[in-house]
C-alpha positions as CSV (number, residue, x, y, z in Angstrom):
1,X,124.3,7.3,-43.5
2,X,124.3,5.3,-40.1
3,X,123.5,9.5,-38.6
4,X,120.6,9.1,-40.7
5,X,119.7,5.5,-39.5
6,X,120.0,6.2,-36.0
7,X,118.3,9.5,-35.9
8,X,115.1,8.1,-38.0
9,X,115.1,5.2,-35.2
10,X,115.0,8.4,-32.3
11,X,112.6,10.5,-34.0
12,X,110.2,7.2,-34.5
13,X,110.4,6.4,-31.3
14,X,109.3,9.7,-29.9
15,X,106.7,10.0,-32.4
16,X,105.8,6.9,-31.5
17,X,105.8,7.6,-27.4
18,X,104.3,10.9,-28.0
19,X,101.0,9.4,-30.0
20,X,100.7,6.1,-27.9
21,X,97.6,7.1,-26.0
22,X,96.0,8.9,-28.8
23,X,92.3,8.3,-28.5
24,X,89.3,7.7,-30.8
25,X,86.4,10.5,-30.9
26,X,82.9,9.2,-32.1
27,X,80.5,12.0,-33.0
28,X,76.7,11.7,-34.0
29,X,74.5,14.5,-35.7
30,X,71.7,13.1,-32.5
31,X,70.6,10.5,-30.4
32,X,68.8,8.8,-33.4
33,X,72.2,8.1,-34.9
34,X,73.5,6.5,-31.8
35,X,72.3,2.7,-32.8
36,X,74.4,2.7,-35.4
37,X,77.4,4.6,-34.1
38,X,77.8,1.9,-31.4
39,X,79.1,-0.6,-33.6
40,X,82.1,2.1,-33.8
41,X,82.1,1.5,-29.8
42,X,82.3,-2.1,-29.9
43,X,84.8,-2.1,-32.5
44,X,87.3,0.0,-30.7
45,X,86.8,-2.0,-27.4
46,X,87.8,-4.9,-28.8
47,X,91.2,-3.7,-30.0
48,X,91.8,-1.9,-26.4
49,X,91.5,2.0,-28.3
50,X,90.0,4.9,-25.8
51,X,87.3,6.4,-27.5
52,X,85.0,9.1,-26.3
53,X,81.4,9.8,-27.7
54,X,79.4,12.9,-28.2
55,X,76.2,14.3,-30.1
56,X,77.0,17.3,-31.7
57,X,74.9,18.3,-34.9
58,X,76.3,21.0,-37.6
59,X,73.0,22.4,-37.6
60,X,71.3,22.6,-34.4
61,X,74.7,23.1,-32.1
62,X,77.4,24.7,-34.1
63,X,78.8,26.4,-31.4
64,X,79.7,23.1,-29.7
65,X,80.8,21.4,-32.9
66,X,83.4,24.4,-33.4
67,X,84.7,23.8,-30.0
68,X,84.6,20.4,-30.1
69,X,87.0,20.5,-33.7
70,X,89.3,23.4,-32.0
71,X,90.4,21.5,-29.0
72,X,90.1,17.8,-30.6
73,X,94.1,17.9,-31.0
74,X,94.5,18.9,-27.5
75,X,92.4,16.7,-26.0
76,X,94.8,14.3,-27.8
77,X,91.8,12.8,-30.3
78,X,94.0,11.0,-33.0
79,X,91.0,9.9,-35.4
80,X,87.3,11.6,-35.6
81,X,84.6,9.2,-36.5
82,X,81.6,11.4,-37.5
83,X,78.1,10.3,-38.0
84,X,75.3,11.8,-39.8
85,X,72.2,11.7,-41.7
86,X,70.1,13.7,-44.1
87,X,72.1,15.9,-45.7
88,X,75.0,14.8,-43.4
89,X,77.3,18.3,-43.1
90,X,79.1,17.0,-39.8
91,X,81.9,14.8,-41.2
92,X,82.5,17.8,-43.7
93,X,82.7,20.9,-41.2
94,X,84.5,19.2,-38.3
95,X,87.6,18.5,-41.0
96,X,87.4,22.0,-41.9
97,X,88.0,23.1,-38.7
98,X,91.1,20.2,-37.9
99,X,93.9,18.6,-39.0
100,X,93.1,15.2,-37.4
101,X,92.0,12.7,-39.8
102,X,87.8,12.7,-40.1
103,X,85.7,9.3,-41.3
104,X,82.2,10.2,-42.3
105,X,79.6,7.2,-41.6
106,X,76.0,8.2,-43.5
107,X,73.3,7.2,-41.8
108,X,70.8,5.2,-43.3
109,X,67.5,7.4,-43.5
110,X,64.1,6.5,-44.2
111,X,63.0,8.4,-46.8
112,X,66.6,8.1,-49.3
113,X,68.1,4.9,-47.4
114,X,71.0,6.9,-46.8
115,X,71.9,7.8,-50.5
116,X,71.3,11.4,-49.4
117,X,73.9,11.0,-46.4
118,X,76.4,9.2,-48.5
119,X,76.6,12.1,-51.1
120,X,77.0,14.8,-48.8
121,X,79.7,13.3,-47.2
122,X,81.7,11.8,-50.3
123,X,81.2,15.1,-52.3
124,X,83.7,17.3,-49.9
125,X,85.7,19.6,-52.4
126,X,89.0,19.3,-53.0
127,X,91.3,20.1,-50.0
128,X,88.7,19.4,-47.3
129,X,89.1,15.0,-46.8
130,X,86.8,13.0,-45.2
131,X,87.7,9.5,-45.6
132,X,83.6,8.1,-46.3
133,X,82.5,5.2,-45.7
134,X,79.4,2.8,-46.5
135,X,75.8,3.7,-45.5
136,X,74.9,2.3,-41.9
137,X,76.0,-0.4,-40.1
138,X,78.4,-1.8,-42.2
139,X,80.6,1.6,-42.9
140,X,80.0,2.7,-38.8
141,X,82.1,-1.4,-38.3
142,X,84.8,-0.2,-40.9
143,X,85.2,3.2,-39.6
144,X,86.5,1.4,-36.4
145,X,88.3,-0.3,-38.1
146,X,89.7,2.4,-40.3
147,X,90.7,4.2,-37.1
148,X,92.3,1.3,-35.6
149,X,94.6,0.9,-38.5
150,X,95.2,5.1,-38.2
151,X,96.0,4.6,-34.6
152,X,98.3,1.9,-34.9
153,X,100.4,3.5,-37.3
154,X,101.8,5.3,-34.1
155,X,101.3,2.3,-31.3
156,X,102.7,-0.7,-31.7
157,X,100.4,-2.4,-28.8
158,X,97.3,-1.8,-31.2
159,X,99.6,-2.9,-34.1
160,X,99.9,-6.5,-33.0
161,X,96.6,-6.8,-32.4
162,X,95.3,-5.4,-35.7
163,X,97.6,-8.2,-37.0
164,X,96.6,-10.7,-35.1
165,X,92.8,-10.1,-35.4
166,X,93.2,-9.8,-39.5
167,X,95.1,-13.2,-39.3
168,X,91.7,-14.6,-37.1
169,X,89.8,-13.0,-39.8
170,X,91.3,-15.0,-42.7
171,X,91.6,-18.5,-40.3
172,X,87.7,-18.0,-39.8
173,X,86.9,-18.3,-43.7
174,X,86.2,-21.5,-44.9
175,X,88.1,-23.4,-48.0
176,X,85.2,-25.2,-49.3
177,X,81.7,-24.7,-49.2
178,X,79.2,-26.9,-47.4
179,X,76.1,-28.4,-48.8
């Protein structure tokens, strides 16, 4: 029993060294996405996360996209945030190709407001995730978040401060209401 104890504290530990710099990959379908995608950017900043960003669109560059997903474990990407809009295949075919964890942000379109995006992405089938958040703005903020709280279940440094900032988070509401 203390074997057990002691050789779940080593393994955790090297697990935990061996994903410490594990870095946040922030992929958009094209340079019309970008706006929104860079609330991902400022998200990640503020916790102290590497992050890289790219355009790579399931459609028009598929080539790059499959190289991109190939190497993404390699290049020691612990969390893909994808972005897209329209009918929003990104988020769907870069998890096909990996095993790292993929959040799909819709982007808000003009003709559908982003309704088309969001089904695309939540409608994977079974045994292809993509975690999906909400349409625009709002879901590109969570999905830093989201991949904050990925990344610090294996760095302790990012931890704290997830902690930390979710404890400013709950100071900063207000008990009562003002008139």
């Amino acid at each position: 029993m203390i074997f057990l104890s002691i050789f779940e504290i080593k393994f955790k530990q090297i697990i935990m060294k061996k994903n410490n710099n594990l870095k946040v990959a922030i992929v958009m379908g094209s340079q019309s996405d970008a706006k929104t995608m860079a609330l991902c950017t400022k998200v990640l900043k503020k916790f102290g996360i590497k992050f890289e960003t790219k355009i790579i669109s399931a459609h028009r560059t598929p080539k790059r996209m499959y190289e991109f997903a190939q190497t993404a474990e390699e290049e020691k990407f612990g969390v893909i945030i994808a972005g897209a809009g329209g009918s929003a295949h990104l988020p769907g075919m870069i998890s096909s190709l990996t095993s790292i964890p993929v959040l799909g942000v819709p982007i808000e379109s003009k003709n559908l407001k982003g309704l088309d995006s969001l089904l695309s992405i939540v409608q994977m089938p079974k045994g292809i995730p993509v975690g999906t958040l909400a349409v625009g703005d709002n879901g590109a903020i969570n999905a830093g978040l989201l991949a904050v709280s990925i990344i610090a279940n294996t760095n302790n440094v990012v931890k704290k401060r997830l902690k930390n900032w979710r404890k400013l988070q709950t100071k900063s509401v207000k008990k009562k209401p003002k008139f």
